[in-house]
ROTORLUM-575322 format. One record per residue: x, y, z of N, C-alpha, C in turn; residue in three letters. Coordinates in steps of 0.05 Angstrom, whole numbers, padded with zeros to 5 digits, always signed. Layout:
XYZXYZXYZALA...
end
This chain:
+00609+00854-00056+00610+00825-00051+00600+00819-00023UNK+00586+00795-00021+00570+00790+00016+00591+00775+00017UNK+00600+00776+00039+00614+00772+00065+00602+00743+00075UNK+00604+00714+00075+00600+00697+00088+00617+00689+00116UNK+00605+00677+00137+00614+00663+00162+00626+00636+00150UNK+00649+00623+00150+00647+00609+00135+00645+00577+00150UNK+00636+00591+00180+00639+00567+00199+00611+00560+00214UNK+00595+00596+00201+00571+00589+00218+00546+00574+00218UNK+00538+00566+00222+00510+00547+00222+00481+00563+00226UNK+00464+00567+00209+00443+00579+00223+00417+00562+00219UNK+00406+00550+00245+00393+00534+00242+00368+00546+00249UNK+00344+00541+00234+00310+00555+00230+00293+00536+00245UNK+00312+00516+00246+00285+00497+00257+00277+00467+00241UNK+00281+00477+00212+00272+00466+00187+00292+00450+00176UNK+00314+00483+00170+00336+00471+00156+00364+00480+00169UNK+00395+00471+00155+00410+00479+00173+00425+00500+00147UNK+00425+00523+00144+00450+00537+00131+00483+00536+00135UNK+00499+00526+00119+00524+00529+00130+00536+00543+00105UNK+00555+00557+00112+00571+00565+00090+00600+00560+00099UNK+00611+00552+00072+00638+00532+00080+00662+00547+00055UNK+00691+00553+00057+00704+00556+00050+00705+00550+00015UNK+00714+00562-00001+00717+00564-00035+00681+00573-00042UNK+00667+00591-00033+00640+00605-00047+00627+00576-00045UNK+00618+00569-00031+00604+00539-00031+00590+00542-00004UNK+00566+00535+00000+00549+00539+00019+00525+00509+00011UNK+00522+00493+00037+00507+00473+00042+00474+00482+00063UNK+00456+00469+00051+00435+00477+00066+00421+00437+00063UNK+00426+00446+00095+00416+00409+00104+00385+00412+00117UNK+00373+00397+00111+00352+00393+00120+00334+00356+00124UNK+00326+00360+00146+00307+00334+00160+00282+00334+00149UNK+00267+00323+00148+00235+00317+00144+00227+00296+00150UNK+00203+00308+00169+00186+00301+00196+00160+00288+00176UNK+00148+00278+00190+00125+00268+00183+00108+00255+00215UNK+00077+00264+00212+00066+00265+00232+00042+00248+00219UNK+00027+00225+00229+00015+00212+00210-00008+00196+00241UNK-00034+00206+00236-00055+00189+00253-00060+00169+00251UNK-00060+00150+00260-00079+00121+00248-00087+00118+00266UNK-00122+00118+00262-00148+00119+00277-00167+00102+00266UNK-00167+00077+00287-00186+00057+00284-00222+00065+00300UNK-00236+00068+00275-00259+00073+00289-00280+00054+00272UNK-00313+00052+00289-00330+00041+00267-00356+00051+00258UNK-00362+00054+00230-00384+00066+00229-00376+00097+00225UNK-00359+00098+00221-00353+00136+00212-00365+00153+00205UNK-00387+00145+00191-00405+00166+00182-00434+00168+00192UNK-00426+00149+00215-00462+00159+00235-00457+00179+00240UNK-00478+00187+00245-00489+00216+00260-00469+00223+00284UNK-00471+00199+00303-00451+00211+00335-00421+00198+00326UNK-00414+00188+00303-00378+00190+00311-00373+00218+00295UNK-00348+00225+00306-00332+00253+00305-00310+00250+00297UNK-00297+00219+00288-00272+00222+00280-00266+00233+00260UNK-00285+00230+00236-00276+00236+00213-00288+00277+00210UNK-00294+00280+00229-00295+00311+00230-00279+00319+00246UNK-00267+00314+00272-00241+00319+00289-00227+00322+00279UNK-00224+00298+00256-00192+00302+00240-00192+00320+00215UNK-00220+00321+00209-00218+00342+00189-00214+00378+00190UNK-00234+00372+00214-00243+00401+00227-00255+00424+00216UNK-00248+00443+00217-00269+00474+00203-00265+00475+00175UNK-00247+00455+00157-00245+00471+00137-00254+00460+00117UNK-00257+00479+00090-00268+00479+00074-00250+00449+00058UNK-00264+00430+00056-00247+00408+00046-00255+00394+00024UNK-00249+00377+00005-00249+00362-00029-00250+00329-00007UNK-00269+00319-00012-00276+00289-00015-00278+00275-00041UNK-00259+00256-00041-00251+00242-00069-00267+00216-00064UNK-00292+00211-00082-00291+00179-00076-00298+00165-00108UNK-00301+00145-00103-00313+00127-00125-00340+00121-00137UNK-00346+00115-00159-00369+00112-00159-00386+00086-00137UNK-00369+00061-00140-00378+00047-00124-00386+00059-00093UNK-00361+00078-00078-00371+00078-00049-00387+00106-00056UNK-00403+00115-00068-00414+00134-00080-00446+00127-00080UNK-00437+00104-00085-00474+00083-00090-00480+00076-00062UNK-00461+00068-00048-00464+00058-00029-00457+00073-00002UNK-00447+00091+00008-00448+00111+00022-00445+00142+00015UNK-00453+00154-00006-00457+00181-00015-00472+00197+00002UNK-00495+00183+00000-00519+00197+00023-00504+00208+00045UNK-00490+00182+00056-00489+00178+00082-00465+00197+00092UNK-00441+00198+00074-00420+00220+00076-00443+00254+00060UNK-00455+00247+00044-00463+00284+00045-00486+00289+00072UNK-00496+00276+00077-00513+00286+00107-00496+00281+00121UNK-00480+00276+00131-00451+00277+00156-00444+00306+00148UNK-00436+00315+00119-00425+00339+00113-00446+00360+00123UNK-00470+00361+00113-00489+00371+00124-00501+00375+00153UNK-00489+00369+00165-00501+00372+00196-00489+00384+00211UNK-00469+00397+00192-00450+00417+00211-00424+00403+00231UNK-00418+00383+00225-00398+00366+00231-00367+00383+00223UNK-00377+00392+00203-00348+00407+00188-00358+00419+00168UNK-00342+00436+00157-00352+00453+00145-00366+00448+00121UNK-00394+00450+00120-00415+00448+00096-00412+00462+00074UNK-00395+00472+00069-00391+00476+00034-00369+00457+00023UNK-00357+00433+00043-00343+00417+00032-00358+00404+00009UNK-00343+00390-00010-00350+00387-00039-00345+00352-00042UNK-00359+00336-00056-00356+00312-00064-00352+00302-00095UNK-00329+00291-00097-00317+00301-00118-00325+00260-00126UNK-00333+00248-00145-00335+00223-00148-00316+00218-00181UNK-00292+00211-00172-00270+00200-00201-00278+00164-00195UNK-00284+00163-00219-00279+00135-00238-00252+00126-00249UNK-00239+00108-00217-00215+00098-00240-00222+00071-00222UNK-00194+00050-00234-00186+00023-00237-00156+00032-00240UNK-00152+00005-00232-00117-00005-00237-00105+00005-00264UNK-00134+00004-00281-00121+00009-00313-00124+00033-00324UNK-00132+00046-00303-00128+00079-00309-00123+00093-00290UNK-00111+00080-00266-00089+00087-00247-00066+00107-00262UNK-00067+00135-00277-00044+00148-00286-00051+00172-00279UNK-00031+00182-00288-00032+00217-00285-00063+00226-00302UNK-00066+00223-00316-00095+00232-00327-00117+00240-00300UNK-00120+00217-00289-00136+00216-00258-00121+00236-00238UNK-00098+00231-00239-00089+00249-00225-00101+00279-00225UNK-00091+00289-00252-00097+00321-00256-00126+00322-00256UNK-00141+00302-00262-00170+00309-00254-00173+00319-00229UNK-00164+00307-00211-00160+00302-00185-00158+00338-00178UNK-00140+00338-00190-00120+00371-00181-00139+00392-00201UNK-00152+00391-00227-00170+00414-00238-00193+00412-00220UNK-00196+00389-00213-00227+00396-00185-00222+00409-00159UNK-00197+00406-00151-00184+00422-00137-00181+00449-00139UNK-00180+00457-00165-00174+00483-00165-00201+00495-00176UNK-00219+00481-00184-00249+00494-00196-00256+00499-00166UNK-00249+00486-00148-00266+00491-00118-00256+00511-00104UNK-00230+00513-00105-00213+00536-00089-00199+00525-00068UNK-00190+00499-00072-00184+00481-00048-00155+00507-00033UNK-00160+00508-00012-00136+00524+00001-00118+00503+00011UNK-00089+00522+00020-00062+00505+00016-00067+00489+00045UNK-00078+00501+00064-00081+00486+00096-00105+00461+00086UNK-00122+00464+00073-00153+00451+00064-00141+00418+00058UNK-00159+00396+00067-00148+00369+00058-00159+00357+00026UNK-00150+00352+00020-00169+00332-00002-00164+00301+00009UNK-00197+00286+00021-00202+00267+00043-00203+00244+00016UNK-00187+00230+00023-00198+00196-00005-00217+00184+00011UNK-00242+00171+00003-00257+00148+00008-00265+00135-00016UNK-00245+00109-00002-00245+00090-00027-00226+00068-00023UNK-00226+00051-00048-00202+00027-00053-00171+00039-00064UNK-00152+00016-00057-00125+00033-00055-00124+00047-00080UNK-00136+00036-00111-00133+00063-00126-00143+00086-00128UNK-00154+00096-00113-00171+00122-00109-00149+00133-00086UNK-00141+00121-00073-00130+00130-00041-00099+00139-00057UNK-00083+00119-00070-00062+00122-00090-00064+00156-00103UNK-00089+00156-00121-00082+00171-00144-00092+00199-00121UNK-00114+00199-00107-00119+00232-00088-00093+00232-00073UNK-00071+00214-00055-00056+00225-00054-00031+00237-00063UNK-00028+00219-00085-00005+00240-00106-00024+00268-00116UNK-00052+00267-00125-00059+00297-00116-00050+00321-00109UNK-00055+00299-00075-00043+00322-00058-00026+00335-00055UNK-00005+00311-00060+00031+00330-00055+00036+00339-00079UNK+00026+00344-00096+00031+00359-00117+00017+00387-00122UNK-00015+00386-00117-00034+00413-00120-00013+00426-00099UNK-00009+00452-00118-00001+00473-00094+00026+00468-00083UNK+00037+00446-00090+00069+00434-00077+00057+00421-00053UNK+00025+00414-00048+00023+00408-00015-00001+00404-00004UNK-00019+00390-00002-00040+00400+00008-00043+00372+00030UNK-00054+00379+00054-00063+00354+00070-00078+00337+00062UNK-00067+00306+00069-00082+00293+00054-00094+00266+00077UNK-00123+00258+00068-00128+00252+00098-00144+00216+00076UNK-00137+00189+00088-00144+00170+00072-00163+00157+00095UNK-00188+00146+00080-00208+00134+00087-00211+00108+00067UNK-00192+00088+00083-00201+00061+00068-00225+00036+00066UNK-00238+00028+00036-00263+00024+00043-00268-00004+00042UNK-00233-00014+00025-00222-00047+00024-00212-00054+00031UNK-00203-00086+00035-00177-00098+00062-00159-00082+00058UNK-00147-00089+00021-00129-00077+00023-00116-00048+00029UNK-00137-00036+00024-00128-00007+00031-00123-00001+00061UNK-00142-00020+00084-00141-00015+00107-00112-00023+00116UNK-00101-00048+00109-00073-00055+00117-00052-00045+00105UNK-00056-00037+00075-00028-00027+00060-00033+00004+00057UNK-00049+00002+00028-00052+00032+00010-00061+00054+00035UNK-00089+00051+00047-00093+00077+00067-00072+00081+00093UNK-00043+00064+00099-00035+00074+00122-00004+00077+00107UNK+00006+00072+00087+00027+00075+00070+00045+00106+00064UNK+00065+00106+00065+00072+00132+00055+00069+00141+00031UNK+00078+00112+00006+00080+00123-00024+00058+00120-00026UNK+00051+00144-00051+00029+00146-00078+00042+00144-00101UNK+00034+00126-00119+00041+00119-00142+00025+00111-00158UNK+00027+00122-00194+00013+00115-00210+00027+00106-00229UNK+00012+00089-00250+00031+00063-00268+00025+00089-00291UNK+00060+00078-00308+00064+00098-00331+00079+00085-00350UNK+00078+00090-00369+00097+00082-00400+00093+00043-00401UNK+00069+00035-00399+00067+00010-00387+00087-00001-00361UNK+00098+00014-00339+00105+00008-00316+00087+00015-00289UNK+00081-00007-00277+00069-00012-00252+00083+00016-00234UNK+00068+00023-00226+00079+00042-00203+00104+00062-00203UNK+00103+00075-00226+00133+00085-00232+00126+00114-00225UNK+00112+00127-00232+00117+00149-00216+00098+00157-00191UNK+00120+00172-00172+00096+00173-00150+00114+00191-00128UNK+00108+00195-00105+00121+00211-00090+00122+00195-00054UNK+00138+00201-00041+00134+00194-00010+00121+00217+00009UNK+00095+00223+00011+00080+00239+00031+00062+00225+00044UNK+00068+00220+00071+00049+00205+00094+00027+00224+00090UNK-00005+00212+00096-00025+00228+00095-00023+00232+00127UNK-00044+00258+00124-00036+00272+00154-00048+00249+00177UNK-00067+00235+00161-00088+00220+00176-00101+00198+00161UNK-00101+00172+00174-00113+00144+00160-00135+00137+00180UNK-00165+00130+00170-00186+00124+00193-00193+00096+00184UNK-00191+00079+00197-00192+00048+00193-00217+00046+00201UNK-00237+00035+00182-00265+00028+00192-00275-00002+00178UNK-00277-00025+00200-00287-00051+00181-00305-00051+00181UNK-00322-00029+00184-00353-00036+00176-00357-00030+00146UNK-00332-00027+00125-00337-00017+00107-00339-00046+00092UNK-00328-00063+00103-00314-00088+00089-00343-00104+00080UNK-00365-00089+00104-00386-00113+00089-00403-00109+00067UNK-00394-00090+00046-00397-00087+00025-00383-00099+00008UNK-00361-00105+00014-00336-00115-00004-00337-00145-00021UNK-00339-00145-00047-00342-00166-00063-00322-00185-00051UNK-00327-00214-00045-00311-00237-00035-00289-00233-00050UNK-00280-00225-00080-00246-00233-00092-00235-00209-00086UNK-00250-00183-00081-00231-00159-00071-00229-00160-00037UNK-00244-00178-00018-00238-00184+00006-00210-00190+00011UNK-00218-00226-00013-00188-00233-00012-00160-00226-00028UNK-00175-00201-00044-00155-00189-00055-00128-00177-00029UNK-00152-00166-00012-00132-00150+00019-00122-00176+00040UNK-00129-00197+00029-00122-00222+00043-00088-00222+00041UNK-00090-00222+00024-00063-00229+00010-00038-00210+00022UNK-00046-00187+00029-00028-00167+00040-00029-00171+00064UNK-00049-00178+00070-00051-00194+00114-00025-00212+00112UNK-00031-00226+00092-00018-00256+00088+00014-00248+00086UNK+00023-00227+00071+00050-00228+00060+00063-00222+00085UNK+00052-00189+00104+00064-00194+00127+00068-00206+00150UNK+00044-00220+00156+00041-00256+00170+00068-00272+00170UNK+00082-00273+00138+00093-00298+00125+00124-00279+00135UNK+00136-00253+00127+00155-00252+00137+00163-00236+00171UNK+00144-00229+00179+00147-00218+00208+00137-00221+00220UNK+00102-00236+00223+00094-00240+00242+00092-00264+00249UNK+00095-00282+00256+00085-00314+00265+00061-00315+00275UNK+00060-00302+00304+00025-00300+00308+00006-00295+00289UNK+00012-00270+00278-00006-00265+00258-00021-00291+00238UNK+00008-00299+00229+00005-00321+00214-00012-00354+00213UNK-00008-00351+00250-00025-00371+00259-00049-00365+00259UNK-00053-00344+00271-00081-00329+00270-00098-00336+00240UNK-00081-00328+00222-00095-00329+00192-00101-00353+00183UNK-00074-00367+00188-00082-00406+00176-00101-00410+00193UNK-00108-00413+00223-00133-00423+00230-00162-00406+00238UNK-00160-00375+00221-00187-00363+00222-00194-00343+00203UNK-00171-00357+00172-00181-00332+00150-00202-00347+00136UNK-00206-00368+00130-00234-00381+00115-00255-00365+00131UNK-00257-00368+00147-00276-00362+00163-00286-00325+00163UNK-00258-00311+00170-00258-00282+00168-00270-00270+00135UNK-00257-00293+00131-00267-00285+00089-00294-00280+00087UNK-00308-00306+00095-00331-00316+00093-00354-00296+00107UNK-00340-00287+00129-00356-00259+00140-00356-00236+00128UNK-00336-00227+00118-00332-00203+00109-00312-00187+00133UNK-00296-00209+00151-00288-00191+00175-00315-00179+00193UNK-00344-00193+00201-00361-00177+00215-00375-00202+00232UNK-00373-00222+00232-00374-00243+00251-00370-00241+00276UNK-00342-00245+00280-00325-00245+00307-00314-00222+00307UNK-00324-00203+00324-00298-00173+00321-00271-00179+00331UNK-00271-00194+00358-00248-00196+00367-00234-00199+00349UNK-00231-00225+00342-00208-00235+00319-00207-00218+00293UNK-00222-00215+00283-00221-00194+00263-00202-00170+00267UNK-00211-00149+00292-00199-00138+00298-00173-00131+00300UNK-00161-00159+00317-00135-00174+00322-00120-00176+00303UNK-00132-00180+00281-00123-00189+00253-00112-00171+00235UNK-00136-00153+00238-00127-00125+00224-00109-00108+00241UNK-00112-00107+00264-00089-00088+00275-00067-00100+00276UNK-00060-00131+00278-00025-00140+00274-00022-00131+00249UNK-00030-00135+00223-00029-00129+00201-00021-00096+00197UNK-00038-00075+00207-00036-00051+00201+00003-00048+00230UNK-00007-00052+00244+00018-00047+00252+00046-00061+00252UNK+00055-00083+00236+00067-00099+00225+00085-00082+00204UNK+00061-00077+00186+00067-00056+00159+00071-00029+00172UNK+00067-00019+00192+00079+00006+00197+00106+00006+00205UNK+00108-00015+00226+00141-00016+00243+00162-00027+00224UNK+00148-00035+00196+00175-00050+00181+00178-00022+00159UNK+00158-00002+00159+00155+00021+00141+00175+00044+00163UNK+00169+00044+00181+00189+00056+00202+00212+00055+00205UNK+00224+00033+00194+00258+00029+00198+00263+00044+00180UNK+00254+00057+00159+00268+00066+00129+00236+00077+00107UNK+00231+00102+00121+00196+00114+00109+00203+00127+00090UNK+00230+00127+00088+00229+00151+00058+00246+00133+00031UNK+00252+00099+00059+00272+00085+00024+00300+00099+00018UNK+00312+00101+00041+00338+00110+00035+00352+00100+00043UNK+00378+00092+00024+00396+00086+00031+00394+00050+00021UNK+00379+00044+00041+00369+00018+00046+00350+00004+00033UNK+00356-00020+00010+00330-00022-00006+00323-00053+00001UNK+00334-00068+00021+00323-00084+00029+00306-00088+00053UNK+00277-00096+00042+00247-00094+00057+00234-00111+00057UNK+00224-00119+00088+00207-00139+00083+00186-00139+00070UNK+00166-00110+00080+00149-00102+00055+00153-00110+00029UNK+00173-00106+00016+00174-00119-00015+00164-00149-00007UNK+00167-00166+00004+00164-00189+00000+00130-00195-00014UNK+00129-00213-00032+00110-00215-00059+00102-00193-00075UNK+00125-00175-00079+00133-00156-00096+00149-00155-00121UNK+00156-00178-00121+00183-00178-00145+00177-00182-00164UNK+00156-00212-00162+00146-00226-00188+00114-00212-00191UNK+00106-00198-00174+00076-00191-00183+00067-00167-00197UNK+00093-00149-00198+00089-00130-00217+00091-00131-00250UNK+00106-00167-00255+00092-00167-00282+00077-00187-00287UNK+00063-00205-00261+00038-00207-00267+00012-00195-00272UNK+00017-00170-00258-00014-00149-00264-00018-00137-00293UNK+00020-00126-00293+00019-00120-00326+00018-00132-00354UNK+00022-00160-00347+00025-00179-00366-00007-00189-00367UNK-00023-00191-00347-00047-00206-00352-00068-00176-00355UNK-00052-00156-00362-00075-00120-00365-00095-00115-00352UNK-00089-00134-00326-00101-00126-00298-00116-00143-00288UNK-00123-00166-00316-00148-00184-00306-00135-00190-00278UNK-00113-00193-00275-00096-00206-00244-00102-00188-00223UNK-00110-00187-00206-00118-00167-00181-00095-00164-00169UNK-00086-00134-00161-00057-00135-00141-00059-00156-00125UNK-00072-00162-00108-00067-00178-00082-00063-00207-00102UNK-00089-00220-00123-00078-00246-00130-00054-00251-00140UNK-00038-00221-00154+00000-00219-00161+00004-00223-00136UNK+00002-00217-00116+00017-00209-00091+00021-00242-00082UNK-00011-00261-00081-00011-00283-00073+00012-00307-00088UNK+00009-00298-00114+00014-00311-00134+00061-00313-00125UNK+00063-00287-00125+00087-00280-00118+00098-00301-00088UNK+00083-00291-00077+00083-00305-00041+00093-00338-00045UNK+00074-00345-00059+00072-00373-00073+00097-00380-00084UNK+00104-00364-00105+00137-00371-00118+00149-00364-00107UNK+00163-00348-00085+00178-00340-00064+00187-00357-00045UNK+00162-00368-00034+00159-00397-00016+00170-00421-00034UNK+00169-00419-00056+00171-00447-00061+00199-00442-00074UNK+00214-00426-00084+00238-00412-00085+00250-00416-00060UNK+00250-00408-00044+00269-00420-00005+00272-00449-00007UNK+00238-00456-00012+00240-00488+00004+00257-00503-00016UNK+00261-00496-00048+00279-00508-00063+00303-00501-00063UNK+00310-00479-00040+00339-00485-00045+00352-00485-00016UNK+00325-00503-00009+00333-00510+00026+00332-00487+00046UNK+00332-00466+00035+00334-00449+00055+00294-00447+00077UNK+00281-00455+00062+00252-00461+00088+00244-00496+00089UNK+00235-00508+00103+00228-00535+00108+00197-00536+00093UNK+00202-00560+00080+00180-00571+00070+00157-00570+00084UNK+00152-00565+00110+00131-00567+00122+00119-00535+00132UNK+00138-00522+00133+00131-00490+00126+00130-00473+00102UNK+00136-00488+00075+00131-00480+00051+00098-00488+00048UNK+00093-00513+00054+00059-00529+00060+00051-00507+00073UNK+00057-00501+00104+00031-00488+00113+00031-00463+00092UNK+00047-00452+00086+00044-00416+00071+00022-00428+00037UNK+00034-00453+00026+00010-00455+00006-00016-00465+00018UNK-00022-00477+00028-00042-00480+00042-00060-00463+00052UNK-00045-00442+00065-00064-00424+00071-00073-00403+00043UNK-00058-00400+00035-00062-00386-00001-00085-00403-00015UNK-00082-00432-00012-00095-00441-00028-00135-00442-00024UNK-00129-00444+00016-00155-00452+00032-00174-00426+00030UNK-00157-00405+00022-00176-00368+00024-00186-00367-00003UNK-00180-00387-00022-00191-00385-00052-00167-00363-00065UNK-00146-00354-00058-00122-00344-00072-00107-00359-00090UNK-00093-00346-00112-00078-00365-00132-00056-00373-00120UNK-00047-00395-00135-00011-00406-00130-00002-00395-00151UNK-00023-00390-00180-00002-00399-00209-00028-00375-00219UNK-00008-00373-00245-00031-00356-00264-00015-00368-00291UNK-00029-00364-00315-00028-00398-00333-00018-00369-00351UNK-00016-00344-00343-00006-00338-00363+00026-00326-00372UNK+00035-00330-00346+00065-00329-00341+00079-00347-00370UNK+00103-00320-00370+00121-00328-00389+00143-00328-00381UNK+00158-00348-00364+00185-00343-00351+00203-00331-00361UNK+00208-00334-00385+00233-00320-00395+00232-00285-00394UNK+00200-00276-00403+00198-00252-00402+00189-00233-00364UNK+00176-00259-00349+00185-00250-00325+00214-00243-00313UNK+00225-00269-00314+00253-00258-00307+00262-00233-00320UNK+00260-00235-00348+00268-00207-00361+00255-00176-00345UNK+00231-00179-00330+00224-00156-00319+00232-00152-00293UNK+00248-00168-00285+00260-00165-00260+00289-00139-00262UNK+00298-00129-00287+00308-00111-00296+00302-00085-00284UNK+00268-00081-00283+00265-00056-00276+00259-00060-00240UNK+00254-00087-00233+00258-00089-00204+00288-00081-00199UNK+00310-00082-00206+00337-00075-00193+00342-00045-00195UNK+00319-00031-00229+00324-00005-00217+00310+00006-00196UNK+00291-00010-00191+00274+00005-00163+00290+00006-00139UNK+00303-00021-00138+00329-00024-00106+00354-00016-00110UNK+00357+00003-00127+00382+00017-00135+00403-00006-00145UNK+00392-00031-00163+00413-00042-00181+00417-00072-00172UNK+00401-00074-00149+00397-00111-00132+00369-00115-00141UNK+00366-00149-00134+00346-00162-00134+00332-00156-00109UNK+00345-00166-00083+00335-00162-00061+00310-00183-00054UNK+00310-00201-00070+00282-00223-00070+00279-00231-00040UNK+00256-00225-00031+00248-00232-00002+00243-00264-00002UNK+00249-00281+00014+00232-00290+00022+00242-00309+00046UNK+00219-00334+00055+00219-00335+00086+00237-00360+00086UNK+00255-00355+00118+00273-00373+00127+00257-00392+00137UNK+00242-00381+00156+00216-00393+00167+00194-00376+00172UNK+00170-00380+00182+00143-00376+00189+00160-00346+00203UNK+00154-00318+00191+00158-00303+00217+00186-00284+00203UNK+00195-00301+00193+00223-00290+00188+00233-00286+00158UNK+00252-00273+00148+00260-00274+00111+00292-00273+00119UNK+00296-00275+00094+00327-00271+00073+00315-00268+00054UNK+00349-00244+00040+00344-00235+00021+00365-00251-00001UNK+00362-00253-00034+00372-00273-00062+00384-00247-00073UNK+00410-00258-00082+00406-00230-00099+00410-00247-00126UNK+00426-00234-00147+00422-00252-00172+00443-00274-00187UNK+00464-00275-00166+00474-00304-00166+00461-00330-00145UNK+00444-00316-00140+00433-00342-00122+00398-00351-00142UNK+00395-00344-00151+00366-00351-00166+00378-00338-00196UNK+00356-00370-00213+00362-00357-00240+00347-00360-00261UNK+00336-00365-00285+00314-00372-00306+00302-00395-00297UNK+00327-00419-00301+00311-00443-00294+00311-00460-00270UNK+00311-00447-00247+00302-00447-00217+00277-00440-00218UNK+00270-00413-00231+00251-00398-00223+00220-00409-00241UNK+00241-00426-00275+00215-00443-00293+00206-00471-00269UNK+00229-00478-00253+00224-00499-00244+00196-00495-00230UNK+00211-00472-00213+00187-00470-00182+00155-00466-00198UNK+00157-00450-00215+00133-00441-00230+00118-00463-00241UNK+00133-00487-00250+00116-00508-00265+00109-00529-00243UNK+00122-00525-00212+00113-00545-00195+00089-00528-00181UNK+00083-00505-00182+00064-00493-00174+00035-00502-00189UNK+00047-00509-00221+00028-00504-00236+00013-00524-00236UNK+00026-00549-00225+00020-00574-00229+00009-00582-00203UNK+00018-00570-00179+00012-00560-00150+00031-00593-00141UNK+00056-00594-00152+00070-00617-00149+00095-00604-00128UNK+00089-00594-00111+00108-00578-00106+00124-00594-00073UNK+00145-00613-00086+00161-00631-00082+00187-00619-00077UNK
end
C-alpha cells in the first residue's frame, strides 16, 4: 500500500496535489491565459511583420474563406512565400455560413489538420468573418487536445467581438451556439483595412456589436456612434482614421474589460456582454438565418431598450437616442417574423445557459444596465414592447 502525506501540498507550478485524510486526494488547478491584441494595417504587405512575428518559424494551417480567398489569397500566399515564415505553411479555404456553422466544418477543419501534419506547438491562423474565426477555433482546442490558435478578423464584427473573444461555438440540434469551448487565441491582429471590402449589411452587421457595448458601458463611445456611425458606415471605416480608429478601439477594449471580470463564465452569469443576447438567438433561428447576428443583436438592443423605458426603469429620451441611432445606420427595430409566444418560450434554453436566470440586460441609462429576472418581465410586456416597435409607436 503507498503511504500518503496527508497534509502535504505539492505544487508544479500548474497544479496543486493535496492528499487529505479517508484515501481521498484533491488536485487544484488555475488556468492562465495569455492573449495579444495587435492593432495593425495592411498585414499582408510586403514590410509589415506582425502577422509573421506572431506566427514565427513554424510550419502553420491558414483557414480562410472563399470570399477573403478571392480577395486576398494572392496576397496572404506571396507574404507566405517570401520567407516571412515558414513557406511550407498551407492554405486551407472552408466554405461555411451561419447555417453550416456545426461540427461537420469543424472536423474538416481538424482532417486538414491532420492530412498536413499540423504539430502540437504549430498554429492553425483564421482569416476571415466571425464564422470561420468561431469554427478554426474550436478546431484548435480540440486537434490534439490543443493547438495555438491565432485570429485574423476580416469583418466589424469579428474585429470587436468573434476575433478578440474567448468562446468558440458552433450551433447544434437546432440550438444557436450550444456547443463550444473557452480557449483565448494566442493572438488577435485587428486590421481596418480589411473593412473596405465589406458589403454595407455585413459592415452594419459589426455595427450592432459597437452599438450593444456603447449602450451598456460606454457613454463616450455611444456619443461617438450617434454622431459619426452614418458616416463611418458609409466609408467602410476608411475616411477619417482618427475616429474610426477611436471607435474601434473603445469597442475592442470595452468587450475585453467586461470579458475580464469573469473569462471563463464562472460562477457569475450576469454580463453586460449578454446585453442583445436574449431575444436574438431565436431570431436567427427562427428566421434560418435570413436574420444576420448583428440585425438579432440590433433587433434585441431595440426590445431591451424599449423593455426599461416601459417599465420606467430608462427615460423616454434615452430609449429615443438608442432607437434612433439603430434606426439612422439602416439596422432593424422589428423583424415581422417574431412569434411572441414562441420567443418567450425560447428564453427556456436562455436560463440554461445562466445556470437557471433570465439575467435580461438592459440600460438604466446611456452607459449603464440592470439586470430582469423572470418576475419582473413577462409574455405580454414583452407582445407589448414588440408591437410598439412594430408600429415604431414606441410611447
Amino acid at each position: 500500500m503507498i503511504a500518503f502525506d496527508k497534509h502535504r501540498a505539492t505544487d508544479t507550478g500548474e497544479a496543486t496535489l493535496i492528499s487529505i485524510p479517508d484515501d481521498a486526494m484533491q488536485l487544484s488547478a488555475s488556468r492562465t491565459a495569455h492573449q495579444e491584441v495587435v492593432i495593425s494595417q495592411k498585414i499582408l504587405s510586403p514590410g509589415n511583420r506582425t502577422l509573421s512575428d506572431l506566427v514565427g518559424s513554424r510550419r502553420s494551417l491558414f483557414v480562410v474563406t472563399p470570399t477573403v480567398d478571392r480577395l486576398y489569397g494572392k496576397a496572404l500566399r506571396d507574404y507566405i512565400a517570401s520567407g516571412h515564415m515558414h513557406t511550407d505553411s498551407e492554405v486551407f479555404v472552408l466554405k461555411v455560413d451561419e447555417s453550416s456553422k456545426n461540427l461537420d466544418a469543424v472536423s474538416a477543419v481538424c482532417i486538414k489538420a491532420n492530412d498536413f501534419g499540423l504539430e502540437r506547438t504549430a498554429p492553425i491562423v483564421a482569416i476571415g468573418g466571425g464564422v470561420c474565426l468561431d469554427i478554426s477555433g474550436l478546431a484548435a482546442a480540440l486537434y490534439r487536445r490543443g493547438v495555438p490558435n491565432i485570429k485574423v478578423p476580416t469583418t466589424l464584427i469579428g474585429l470587436i467581438d468573434a476575433g478578440i473573444g474567448t468562446k468558440n461555438a458552433v450551433n447544434h440540434h437546432g440550438h444557436k451556439s450550444l456547443l463550444g469551448t473557452f480557449s483565448p487565441p494566442v493572438a488577435s491582429i485587428l486590421d481596418s483595412n480589411f473593412l473596405r471590402t465589406l458589403p454595407a449589411r455585413h459592415l452594419r452587421n459589426g455595427f450592432a456589436e459597437m452599438l450593444k457595448m456603447s449602450v451598456v458601458a460606454e457613454h463616450e463611445l455611444f456619443d461617438l456612434l450617434y454622431a459619426q456611425g452614418p458616416g463611418l458606415l458609409r466609408s467602410n471605416f476608411q475616411d477619417d482614421y482618427v475616429v474610426a480608429s477611436e471607435a474601434i478601439r473603445r469597442s475592442v477594449f470595452s468587450m475585453l474589460r467586461e470579458l475580464s471580470a469573469n473569462l471563463y463564465e464562472r460562477g457569475e452569469y450576469r454580463r453586460k456582454v449578454d446585453f442583445g443576447h436574449t431575444f436574438s438567438p431565436y431570431i436567427e433561428t427562427a428566421s434560418k438565418h435570413a436574420v444576420l447576428h448583428g440585425e438579432a443583436v440590433a433587433i434585441d438592443i431595440a426590445l431591451s431598450t424599449q423593455i426599461s423605458c416601459k417599465l420606467g426603469i430608462l427615460t423616454v429620451e434615452e430609449r429615443d437616442a438608442v432607437l434612433t441611432t439603430i434606426d439612422r445606420t439602416g439596422l432593424p427595430l422589428h423583424w415581422s417574423g417574431i412569434d411572441v409566444e414562441d420567443m418567450y418560450s425560447s428564453l427556456k434554453s436562455i436560463r440554461l445557459h445562466r445556470d437557471g436566470n433570465l439575467h435580461l440586460v438592459v440600460p438604466d441609462k446611456i452607459g449603464s444596465c440592470v439586470f430582469l429576472e423572470d418576475g419582473e418581465i413577462d409574455a405580454s410586456l414583452l407582445n407589448a414592447c414588440v408591437d410598439e416597435l412594430a408600429s415604431k409607436l414606441v410611447s
